[in-house]
C-alpha positions as CSV (number, residue, x, y, z in Angstrom):
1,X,-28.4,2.6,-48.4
2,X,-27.5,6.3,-49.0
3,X,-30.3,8.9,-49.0
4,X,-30.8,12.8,-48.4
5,X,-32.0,14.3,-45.5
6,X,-32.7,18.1,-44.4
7,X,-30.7,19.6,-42.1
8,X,-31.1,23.7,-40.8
9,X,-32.7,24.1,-44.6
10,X,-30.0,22.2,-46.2
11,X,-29.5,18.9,-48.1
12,X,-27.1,16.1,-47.3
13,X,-26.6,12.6,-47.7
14,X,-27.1,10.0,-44.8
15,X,-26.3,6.3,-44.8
16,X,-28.9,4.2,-43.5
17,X,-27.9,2.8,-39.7
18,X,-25.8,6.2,-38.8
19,X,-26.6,8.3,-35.9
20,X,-28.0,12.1,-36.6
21,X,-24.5,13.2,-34.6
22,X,-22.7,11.3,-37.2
23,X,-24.1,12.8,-40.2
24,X,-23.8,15.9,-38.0
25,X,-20.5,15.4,-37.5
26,X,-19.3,14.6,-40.9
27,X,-21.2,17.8,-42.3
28,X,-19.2,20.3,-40.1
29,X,-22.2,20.6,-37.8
30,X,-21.0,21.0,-33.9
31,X,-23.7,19.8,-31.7
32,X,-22.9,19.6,-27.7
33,X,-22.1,16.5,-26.3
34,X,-21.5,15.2,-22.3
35,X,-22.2,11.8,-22.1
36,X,-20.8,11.1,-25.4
37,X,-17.9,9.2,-26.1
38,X,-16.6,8.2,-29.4
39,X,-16.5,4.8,-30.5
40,X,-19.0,3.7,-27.7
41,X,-22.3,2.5,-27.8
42,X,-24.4,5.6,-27.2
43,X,-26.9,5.9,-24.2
44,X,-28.3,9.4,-24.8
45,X,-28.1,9.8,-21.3
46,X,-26.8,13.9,-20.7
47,X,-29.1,14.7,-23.3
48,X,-27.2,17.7,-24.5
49,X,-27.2,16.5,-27.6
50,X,-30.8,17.3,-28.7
51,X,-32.2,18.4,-31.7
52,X,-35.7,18.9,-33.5
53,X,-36.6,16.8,-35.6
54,X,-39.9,17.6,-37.5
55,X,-42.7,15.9,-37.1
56,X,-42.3,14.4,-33.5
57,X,-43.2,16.0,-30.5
58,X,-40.4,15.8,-27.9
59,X,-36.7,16.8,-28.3
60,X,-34.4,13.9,-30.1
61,X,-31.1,13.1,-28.7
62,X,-28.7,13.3,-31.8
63,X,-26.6,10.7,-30.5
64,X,-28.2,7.7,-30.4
65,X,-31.6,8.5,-32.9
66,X,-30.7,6.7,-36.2
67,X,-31.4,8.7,-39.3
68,X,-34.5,8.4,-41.6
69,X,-35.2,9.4,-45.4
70,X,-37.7,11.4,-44.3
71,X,-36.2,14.2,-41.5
72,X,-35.8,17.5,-41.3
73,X,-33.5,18.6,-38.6
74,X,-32.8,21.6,-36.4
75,X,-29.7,21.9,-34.6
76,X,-30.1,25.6,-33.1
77,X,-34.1,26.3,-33.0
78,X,-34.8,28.4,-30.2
79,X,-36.5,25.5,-28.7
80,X,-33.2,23.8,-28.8
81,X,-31.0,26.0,-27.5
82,X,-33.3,26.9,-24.3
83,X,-33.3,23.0,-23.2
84,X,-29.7,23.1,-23.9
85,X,-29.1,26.2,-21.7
86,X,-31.5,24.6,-19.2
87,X,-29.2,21.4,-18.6
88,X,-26.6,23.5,-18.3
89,X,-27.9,25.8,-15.5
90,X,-29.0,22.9,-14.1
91,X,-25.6,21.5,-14.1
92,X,-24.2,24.5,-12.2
93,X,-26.4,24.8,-10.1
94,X,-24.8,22.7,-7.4
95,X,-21.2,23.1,-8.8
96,X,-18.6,24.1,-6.9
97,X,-17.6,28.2,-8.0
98,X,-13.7,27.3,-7.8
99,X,-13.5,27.9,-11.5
100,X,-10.0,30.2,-10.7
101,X,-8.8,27.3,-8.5
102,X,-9.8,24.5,-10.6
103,X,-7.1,22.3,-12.4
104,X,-9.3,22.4,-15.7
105,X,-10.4,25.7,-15.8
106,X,-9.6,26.6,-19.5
107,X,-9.9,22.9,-20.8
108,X,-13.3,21.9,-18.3
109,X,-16.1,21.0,-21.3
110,X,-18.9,22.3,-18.9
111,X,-17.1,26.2,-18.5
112,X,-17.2,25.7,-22.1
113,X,-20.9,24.8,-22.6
114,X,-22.3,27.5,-20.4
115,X,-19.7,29.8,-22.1
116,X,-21.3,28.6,-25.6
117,X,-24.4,29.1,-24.2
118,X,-24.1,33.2,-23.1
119,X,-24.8,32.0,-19.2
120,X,-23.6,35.0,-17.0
121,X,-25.6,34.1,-14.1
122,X,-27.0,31.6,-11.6
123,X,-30.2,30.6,-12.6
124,X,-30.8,27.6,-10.1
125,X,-29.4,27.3,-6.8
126,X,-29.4,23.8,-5.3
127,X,-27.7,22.1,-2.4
128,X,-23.9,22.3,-2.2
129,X,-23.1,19.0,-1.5
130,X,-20.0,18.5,1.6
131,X,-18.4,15.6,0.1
132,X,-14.7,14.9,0.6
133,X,-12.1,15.0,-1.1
134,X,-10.8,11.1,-2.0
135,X,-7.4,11.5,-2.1
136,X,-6.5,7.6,-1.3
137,X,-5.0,7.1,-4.5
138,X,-1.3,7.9,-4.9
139,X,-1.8,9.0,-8.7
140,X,-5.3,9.9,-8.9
141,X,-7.2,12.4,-7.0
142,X,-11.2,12.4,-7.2
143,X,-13.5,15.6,-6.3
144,X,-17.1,14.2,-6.4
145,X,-18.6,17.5,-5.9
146,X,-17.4,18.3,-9.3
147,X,-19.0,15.5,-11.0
148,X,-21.9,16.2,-13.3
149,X,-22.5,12.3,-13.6
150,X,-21.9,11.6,-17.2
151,X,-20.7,8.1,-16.5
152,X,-17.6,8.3,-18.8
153,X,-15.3,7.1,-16.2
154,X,-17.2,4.2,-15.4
155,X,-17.3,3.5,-19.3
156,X,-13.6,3.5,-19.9
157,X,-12.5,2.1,-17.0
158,X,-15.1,-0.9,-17.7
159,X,-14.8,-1.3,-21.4
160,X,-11.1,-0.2,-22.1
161,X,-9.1,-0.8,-19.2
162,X,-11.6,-4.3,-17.8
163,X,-11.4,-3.6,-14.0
164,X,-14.5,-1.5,-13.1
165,X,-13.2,0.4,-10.4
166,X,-15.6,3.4,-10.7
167,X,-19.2,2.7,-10.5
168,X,-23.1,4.1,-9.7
169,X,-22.9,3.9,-5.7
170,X,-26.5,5.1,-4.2
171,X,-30.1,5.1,-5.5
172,X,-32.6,8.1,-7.1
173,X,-31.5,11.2,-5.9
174,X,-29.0,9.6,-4.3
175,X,-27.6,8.3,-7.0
176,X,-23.9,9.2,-7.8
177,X,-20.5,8.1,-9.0
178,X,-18.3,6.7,-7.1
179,X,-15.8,3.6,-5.9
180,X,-16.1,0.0,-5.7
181,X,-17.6,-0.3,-2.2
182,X,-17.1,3.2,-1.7
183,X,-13.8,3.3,-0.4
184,X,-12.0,5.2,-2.1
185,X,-9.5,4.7,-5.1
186,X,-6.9,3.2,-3.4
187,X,-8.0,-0.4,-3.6
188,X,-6.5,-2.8,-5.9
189,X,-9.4,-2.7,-8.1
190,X,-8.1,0.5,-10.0
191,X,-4.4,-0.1,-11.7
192,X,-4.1,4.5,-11.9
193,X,-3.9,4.6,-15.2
194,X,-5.6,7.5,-15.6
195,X,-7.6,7.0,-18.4
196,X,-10.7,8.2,-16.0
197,X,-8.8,11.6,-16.1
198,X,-8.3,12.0,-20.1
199,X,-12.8,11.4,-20.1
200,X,-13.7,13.4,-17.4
201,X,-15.3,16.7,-19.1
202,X,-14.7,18.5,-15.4
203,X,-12.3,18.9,-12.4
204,X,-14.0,15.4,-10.7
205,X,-10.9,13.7,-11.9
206,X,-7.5,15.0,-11.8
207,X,-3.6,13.6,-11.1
208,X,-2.4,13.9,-7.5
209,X,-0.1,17.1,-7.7
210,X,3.1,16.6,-7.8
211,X,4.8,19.4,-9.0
212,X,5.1,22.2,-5.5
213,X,7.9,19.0,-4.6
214,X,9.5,19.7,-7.7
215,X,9.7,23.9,-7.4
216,X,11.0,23.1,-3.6
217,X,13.4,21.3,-4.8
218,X,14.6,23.9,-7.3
219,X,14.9,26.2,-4.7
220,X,16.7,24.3,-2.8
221,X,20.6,25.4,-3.2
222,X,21.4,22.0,-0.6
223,X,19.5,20.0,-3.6
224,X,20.9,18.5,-6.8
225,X,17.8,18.4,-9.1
226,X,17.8,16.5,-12.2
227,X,15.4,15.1,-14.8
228,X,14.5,12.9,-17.4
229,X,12.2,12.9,-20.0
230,X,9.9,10.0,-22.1
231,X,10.0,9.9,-25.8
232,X,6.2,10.2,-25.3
233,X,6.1,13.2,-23.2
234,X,8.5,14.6,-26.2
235,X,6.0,14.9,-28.9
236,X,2.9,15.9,-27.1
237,X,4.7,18.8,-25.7
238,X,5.8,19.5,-29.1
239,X,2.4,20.4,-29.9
240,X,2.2,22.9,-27.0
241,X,5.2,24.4,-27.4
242,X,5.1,25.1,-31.5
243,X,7.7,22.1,-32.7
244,X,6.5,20.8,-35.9
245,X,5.7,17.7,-36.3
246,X,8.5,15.1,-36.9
247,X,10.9,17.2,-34.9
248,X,12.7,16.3,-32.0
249,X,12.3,18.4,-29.4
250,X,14.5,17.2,-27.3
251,X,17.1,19.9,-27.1
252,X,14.9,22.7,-27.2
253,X,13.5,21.3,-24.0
254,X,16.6,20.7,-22.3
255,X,17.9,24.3,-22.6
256,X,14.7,25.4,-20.9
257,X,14.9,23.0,-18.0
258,X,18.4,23.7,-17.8
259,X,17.0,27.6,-17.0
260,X,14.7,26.6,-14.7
261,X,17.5,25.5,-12.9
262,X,18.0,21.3,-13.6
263,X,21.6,20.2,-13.3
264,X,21.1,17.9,-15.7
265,X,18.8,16.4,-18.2
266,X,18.6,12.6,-19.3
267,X,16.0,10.9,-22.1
268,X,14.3,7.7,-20.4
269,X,15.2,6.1,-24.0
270,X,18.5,5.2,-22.3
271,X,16.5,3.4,-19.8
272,X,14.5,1.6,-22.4
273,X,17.3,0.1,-24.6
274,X,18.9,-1.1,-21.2
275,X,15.4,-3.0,-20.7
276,X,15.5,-4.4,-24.5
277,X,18.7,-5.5,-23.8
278,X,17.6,-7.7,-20.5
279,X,14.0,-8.8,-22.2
280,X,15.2,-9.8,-25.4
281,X,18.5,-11.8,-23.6
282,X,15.4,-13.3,-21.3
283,X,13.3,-14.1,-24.3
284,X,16.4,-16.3,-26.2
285,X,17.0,-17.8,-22.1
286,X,13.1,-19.1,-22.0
287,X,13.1,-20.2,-25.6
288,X,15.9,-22.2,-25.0
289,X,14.7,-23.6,-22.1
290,X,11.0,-23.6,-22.9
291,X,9.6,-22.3,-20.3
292,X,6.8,-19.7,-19.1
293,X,6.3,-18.8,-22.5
294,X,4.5,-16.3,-23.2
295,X,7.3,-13.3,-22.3
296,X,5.0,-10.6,-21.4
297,X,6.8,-7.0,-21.0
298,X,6.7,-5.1,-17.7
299,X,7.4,-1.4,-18.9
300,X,3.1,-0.8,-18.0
301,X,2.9,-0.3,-14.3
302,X,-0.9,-0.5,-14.9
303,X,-0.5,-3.7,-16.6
304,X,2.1,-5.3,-14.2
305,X,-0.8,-4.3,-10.9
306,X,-3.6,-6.4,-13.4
307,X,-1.1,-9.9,-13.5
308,X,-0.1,-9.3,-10.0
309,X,-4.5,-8.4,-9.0
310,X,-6.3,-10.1,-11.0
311,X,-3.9,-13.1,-13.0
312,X,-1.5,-14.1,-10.8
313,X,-0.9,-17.2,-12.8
314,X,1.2,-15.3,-15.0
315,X,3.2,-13.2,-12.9
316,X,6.3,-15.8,-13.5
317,X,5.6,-14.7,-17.5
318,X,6.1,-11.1,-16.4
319,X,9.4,-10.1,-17.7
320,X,11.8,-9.3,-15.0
321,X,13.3,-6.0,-15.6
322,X,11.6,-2.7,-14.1
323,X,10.7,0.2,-16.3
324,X,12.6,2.5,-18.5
325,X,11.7,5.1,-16.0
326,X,13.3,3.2,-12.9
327,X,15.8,1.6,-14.5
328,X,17.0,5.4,-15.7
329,X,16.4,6.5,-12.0
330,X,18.8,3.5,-11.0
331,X,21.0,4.8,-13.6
332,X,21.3,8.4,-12.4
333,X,21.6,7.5,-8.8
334,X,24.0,4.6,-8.9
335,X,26.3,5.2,-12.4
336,X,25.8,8.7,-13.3
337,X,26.0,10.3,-10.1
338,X,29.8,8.5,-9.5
339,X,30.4,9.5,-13.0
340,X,29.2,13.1,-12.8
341,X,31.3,12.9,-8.9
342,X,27.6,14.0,-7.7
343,X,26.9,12.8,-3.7
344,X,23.6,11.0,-4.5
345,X,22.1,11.7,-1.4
346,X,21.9,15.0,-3.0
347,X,20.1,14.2,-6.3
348,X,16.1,15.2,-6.2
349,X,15.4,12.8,-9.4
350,X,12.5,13.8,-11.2
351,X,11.1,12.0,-14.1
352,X,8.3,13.2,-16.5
353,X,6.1,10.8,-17.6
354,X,2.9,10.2,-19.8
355,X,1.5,8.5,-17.2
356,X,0.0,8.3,-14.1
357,X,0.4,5.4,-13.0
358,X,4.3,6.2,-12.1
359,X,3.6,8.1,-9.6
360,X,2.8,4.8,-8.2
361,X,5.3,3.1,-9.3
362,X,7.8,5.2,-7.2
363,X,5.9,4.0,-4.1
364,X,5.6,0.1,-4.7
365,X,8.5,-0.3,-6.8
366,X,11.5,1.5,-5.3
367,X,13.9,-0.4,-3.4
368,X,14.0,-0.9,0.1
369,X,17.2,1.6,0.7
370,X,16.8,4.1,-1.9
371,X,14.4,5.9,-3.9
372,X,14.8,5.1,-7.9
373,X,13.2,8.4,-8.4
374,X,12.0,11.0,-6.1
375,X,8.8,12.7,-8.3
376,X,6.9,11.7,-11.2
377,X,5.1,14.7,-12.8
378,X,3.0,14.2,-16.0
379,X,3.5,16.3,-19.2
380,X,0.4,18.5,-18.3
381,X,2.3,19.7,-14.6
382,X,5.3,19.9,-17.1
383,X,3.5,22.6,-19.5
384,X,2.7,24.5,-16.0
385,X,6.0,24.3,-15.1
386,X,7.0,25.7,-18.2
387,X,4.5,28.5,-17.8
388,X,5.4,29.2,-13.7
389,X,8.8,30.0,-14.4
390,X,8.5,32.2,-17.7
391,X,9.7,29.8,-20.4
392,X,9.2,31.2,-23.6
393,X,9.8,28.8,-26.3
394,X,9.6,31.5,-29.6
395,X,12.1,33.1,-28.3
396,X,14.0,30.6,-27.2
397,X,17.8,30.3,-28.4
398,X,18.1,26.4,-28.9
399,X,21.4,26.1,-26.9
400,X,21.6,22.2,-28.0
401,X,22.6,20.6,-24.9
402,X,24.3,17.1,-25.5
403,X,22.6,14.4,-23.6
404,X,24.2,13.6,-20.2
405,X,25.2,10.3,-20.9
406,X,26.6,10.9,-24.8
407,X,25.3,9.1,-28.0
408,X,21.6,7.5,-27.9
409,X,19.8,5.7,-30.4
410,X,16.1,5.3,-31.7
411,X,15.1,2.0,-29.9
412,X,13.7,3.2,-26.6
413,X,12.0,6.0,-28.5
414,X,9.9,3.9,-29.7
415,X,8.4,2.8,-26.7
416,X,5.8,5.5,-26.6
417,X,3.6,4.3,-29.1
418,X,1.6,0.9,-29.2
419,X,4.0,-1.8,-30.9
420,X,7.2,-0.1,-30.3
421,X,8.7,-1.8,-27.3
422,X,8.0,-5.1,-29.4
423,X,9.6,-3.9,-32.4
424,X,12.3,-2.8,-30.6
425,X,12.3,-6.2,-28.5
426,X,12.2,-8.4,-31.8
427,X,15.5,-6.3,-33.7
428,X,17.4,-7.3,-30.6
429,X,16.2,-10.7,-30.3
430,X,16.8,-11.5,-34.0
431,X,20.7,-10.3,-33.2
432,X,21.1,-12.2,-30.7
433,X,19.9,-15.5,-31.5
434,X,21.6,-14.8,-35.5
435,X,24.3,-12.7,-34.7
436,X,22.9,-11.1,-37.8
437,X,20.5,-7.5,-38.2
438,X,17.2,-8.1,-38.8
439,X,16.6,-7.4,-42.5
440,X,14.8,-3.7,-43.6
441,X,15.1,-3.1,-39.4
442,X,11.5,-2.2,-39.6
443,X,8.6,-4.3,-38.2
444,X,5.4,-3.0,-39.8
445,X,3.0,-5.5,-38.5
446,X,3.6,-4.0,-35.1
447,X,3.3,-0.3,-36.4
448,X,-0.6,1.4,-36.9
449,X,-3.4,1.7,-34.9
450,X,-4.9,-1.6,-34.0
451,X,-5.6,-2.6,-30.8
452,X,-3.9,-6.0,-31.4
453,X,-1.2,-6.8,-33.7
454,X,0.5,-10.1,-34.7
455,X,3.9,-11.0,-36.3
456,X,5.5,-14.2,-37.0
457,X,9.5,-14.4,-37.7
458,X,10.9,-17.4,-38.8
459,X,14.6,-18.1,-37.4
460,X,15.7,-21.5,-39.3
461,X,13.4,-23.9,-39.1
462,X,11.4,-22.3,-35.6
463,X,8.9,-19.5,-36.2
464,X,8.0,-17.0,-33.2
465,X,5.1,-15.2,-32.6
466,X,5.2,-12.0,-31.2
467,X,2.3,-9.6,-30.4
468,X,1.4,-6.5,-29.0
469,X,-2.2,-5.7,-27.0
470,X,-3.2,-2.2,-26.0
471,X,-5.8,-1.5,-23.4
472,X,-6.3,-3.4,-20.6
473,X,-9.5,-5.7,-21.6
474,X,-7.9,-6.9,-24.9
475,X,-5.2,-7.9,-22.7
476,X,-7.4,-9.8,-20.8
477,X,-9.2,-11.8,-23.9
478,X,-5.7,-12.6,-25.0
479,X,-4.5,-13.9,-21.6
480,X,-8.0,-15.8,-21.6
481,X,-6.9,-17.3,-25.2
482,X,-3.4,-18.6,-23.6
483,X,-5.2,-19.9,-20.6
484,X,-7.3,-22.0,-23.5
485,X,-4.6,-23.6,-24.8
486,X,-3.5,-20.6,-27.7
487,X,0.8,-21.6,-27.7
488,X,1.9,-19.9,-30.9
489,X,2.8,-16.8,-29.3
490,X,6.6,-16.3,-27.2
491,X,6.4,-12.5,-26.1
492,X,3.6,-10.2,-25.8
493,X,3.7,-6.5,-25.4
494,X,1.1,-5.1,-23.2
495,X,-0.2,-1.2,-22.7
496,X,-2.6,-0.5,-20.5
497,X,-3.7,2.9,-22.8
498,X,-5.5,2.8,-25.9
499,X,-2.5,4.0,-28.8
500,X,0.1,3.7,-26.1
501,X,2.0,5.6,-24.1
502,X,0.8,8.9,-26.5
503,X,-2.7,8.6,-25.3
504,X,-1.3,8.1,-21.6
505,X,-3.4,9.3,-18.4
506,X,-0.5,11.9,-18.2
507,X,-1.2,13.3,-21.6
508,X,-2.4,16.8,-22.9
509,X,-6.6,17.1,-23.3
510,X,-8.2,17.0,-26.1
511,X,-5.8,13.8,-28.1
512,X,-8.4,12.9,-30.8
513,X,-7.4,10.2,-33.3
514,X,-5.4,12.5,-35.0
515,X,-3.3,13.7,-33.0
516,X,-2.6,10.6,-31.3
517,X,-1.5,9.3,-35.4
518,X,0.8,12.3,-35.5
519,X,2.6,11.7,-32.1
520,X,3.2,8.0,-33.3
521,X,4.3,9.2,-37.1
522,X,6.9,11.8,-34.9
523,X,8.2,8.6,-33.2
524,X,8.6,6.9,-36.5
525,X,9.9,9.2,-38.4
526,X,13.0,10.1,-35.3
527,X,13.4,6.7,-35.7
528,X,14.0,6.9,-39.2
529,X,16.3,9.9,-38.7
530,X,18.9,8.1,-36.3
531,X,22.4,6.7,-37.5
532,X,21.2,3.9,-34.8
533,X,17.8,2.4,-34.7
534,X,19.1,-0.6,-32.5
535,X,19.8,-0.7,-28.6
536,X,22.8,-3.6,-29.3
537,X,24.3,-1.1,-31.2
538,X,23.8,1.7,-28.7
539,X,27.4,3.1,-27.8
540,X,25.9,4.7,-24.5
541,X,24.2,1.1,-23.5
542,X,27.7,-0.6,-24.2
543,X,29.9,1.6,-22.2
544,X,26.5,1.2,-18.9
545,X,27.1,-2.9,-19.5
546,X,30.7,-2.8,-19.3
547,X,31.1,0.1,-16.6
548,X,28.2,-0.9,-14.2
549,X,26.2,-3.6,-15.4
550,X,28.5,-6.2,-17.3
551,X,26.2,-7.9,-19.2
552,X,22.1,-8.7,-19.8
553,X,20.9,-11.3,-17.4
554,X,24.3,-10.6,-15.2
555,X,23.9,-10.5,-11.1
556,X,24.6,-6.8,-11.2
557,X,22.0,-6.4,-13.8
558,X,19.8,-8.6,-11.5
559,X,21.0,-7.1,-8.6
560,X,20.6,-3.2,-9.7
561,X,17.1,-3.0,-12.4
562,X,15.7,-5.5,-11.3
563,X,12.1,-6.1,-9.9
564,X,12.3,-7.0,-6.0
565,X,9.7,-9.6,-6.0
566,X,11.1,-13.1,-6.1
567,X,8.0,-14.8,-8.2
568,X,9.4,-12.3,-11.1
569,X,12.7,-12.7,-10.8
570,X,12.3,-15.9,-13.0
571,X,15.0,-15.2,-16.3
């Protein structure tokens, strides 16, 4: 049912069952929000969202008050703004005054508010709460003296990712966010992904720092610093630096960390047609053999710590190749290095991810002689980076470095978006088991914005179901499917992230639905763009398999990208 309402003195049209905010919303009205998230059931709870609605007595939270025919709204009355201004004060008054110090200051959504809101002084002054640091975690760092208890963590990390690891600890004025049994983040309940960070309006949340390593080593003249880069980290920092969208800015990026003083540069795609290469060899081995089917992909360090926590069952499904990101650190310390006639106990490897849950990785995953890679810094210490040592990208001369390990393709690009790593699992799978290209190279049903997507591909007379799952808790209902007796499926892809790797804990603020489609279109339409869009076809991947690896599956492959753990070495 679609009637007219009043809002500030004007008319517009309301749908029976929306929320004021969403008529707000759509009608270019900005109302404040904290507790707020979209696409969440709405609790009302900050209440910064009020307005005045005519006709009842007390303040109406916009955000969870369905419209009526017969309303007349106020966004700004006087009465509005001064509650408003109140919760704010409020806010501050117990907040830490490190705003110059702070990690968010320029992107915190409560400096905002009381910016907004003309507040030049300290109205209130409460209680300065001592409360440590928790720095437990080795990707996430948590400051709960910054916490304005919106409860946004707790909802993602419940509702997306499905392992509750932030909760309400304490009772009444007591009452406060924190860990499960208060220990800190360090406890296998929390898998780092960071989605906590991307929802936290304040400095509560933030990645553990890893950048001062990387401007040591820089500095360093003993030190061989190199670095690589993720497709996804590519077109979000295309957006900060000016690239249009669709472009690759790849080269642009590589002259300026070729200034800064990198000795070389590589694209983690290389890394991520290598691991096509092993998972779709392992795929045709199981199907074969028929056995632990499901193939689930490892590439989600936040995914592989939920089989390993939580499903151990399916650990032996897990496919047995480590991540584009280590197997490129293997790469660059083990191949490149003797090709380049670099001493690798010189190379400072430093990789730049989406993500936060590689800096993990590095810890748990490395092998026992070596380090894969020596720092993991997100694309958000990457921008600072950029900013620390001067980089300025409009006047930039776009020196067009060539990659350090020749000719690439589009395959492993695609892994930053939701779907990708399956379609580029399933165009190597089809070539191997038909000797034959898959036909139009495209795999739509695993392209848009779904958080599950299904494809079936018929081979002869067998048809194989692929899918891919993003976010943690759909994983979880699928795996609880499987567990019920669901058998049509032979590989799943699996991202912790809602969107993928583009909406990764590592990621820029502020990634709102459209951004997060133009990030993915940029990925599509590279892929588009390249002369070679598969990684059999890859003449970089060739010349690693017959210089290093000799073949998927091989002992060397085994040996060298492998996974340590001897439940997933299972091919």
């Amino acid at each position: 049912m679609v009637f007219t309402i009043e809002i500030n003195g004007r008319k517009v049209t309301a749908k029976s069952g929306e929320t004021i905010l969403t008529v707000l919303n759509r009608n270019g009205i900005k109302v404040p929000t904290i507790c707020h998230l979209s696409g969440f059931t709405p609790t009302g709870a900050c209440r910064m969202c009020v307005v005045e609605v005519e006709g009842l007595p007390e303040l109406t939270t916009s955000c969870s008050h369905p419209v009526e025919e017969w309303m007349r709204i106020h966004t700004h009355s006087p009465r509005v703004l001064k509650a408003r201004k109140t919760l704010v004060e409020l806010l501050l008054a117990n907040h830490p005054d490190d705003c110059l110090y702070c990690d968010r200051s320029g992107s915190c959504e409560l400096q905002k508010l009381a910016e907004d809101l003309n507040i030049r002084e300290r109205k209130f002054r409460g209680r300065k709460p001592s409360i440590q640091i928790d720095r437990n975690c080795a990707s996430i760092e948590r400051d709960p003296a910054k916490c304005i208890l919106c409860g946004r963590c707790i909802r993602v990390c419940d509702e997306v990712i499905g392992v509750s690891a932030i909760e309400i600890i304490g009772r009444g004025s007591k009452n406060a966010i924190g860990t499960s049994l208060n220990k800190g983040l360090n406890i296998k309940a929390c898998v780092k992904c960071g989605q906590c960070i991307m929802v936290c309006p304040t400095g509560a949340l933030k990645e553990r720092n890893s950048y001062p390593a990387v401007i040591e080593a820089l500095q360093n003249k003993d030190i061989y610093p190199v670095i690589q880069l993720s497709p996804a980290v590519l077109v979000s920092v295309a957006e900060d630096i000016g690239v249009k969208t669709g472009k690759d800015p790849l080269s642009l990026l590589k002259t300026a960390l070729l200034r800064m003083g990198f000795k070389e540069v590589y694209d983690t795609s290389v890394g991520a047609d290598i691991l096509v290469m092993e998972t779709a060899a392992a795929l045709v081995n199981r199907v074969k053999n028929k056995e632990k089917i499901p193939l689930f992909t490892s590439c989600c360090p936040s995914w592989v710590s939920v089989v390993r926590e939580f499903r151990p069952a399916f650990t032996g499904h897990l496919a047995a190749a480590e991540s584009p990101m280590m197997i490129t650190g293997t790469l660059i310390k083990k191949y490149f290095a003797e090709k380049n006639k670099t001493n690798p106990d010189k190379i400072f490897s430093v990789a730049v991810m989406p993500c936060t849950s590689k800096k993990a990785e590095i810890i748990t995953e490395s092998p026992s002689d070596y380090k894969n890679v020596d720092a993991v810094i997100t694309t958000r210490e990457l921008i600072r980076l950029f900013r620390l040592f001067g980089i300025d990208f409009t006047n930039l001369d776009n020196e067009s470095p060539e990659p350090s390990y020749g000719l690439r393709g589009s395959s492993g690009k695609l892994f930053g978006t939701a779907g990708g790593a399956m379609e580029s699992i399933i165009r190597t799978f089809y070539f191997q088991m038909t000797g034959q290209e898959l036909p139009g190279t495209r795999v739509m049903e695993m392209r848009g914005q779904k958080n599950r997507k299904e494809f079936k591909l018929k081979i002869g007379k067998q048809t194989y179901g692929f899918a891919a799952v993003n976010g943690l808790l759909n994983a979880k209902i699928l795996l609880d499917e499987i567990e019920s007796g669901r058998n049509d499926l032979h590989m799943v892809e699996v991202m912790a992230c809602l969107s993928g790797c583009i909406n990764g804990g590592g990621q820029r603020f502020g990634s709102d639905e459209k951004t997060l489609k133009a990030r993915a279109k940029a990925l599509y339409d590279s892929d588009e763009e390249e002369m070679i869009r598969v990684a059999h076809k890859n003449p970089a991947v060739s010349t690693i398999y017959e210089e290093f690896l000799e073949a998927p599956l091989s002992e060397k492959s085994r040996t060298m990208i492998y996974r340590h753990s001897p439940t997933e070495q299972s091919i």
